[in-house]
C-alpha positions as CSV (number, residue, x, y, z in Angstrom):
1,X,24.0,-3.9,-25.9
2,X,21.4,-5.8,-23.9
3,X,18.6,-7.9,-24.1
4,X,16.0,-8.4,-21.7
5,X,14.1,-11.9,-22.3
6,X,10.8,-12.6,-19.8
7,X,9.7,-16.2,-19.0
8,X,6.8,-17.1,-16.9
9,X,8.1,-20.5,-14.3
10,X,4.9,-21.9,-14.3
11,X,5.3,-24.5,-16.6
12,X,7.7,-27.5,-16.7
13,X,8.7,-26.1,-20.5
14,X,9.7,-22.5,-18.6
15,X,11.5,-23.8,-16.6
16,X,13.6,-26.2,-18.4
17,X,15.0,-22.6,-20.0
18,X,15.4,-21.1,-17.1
19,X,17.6,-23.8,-15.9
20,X,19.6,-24.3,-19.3
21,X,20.0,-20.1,-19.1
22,X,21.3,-20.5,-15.5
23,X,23.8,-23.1,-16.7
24,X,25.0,-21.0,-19.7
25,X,25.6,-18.9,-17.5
26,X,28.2,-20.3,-15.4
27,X,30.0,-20.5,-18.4
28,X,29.5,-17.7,-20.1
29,X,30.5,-14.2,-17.7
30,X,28.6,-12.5,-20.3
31,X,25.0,-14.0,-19.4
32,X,24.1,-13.1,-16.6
33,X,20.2,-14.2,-15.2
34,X,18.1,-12.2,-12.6
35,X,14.8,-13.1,-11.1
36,X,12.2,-10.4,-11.5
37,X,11.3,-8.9,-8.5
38,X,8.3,-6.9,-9.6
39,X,6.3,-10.7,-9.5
40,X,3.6,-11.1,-7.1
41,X,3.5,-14.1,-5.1
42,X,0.4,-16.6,-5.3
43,X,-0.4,-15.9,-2.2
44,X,-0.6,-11.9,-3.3
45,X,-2.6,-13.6,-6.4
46,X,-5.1,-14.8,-4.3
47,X,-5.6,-12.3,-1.9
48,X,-6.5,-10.1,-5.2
49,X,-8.5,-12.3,-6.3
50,X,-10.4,-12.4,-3.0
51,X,-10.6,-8.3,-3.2
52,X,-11.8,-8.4,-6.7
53,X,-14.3,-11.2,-5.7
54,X,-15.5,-9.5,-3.1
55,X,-15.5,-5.5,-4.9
56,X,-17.8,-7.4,-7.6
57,X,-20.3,-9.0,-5.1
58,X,-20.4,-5.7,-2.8
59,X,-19.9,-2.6,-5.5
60,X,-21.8,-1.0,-2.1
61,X,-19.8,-1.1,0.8
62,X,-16.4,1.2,-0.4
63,X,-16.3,4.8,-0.9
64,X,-16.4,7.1,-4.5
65,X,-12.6,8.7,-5.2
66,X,-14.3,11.7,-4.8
67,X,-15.2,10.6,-1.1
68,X,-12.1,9.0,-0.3
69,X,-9.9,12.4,-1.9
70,X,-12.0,14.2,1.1
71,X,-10.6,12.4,3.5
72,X,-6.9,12.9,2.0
């Protein structure tokens, strides 16, 4: 059986589990703690945000689906 447990490390709380889970884990070869790689970086974060920002304040200047399918 396995469990899958998520915590976000952006809080000083998060990651004082994270690092008592890592040291459990040294002891225990049934624990065993991964980082999720499916995370985006901040810097990702914010280059959405910029995208989204700038969609909203230009709806205008990017092509329908149906216009962008054409030129599939």
């Amino acid at each position: 059986m396995a469990y899958t447990i998520k915590i976000s490390d952006t809080s000083p709380q998060a990651m004082s589990i994270i690092n008592m889970l890592k040291a459990l884990a040294k002891d225990y070869d049934f624990l065993h703690i991964t980082e999720d790689s499916t995370s985006i970086t901040k810097e990702q974060d914010r280059e959405l945000d910029r995208r989204y920002s700038y969609v909203t304040k230009n709806p205008t200047d990017g092509k329908s689906w149906e216009e962008f399918e054409k030129m599939l």
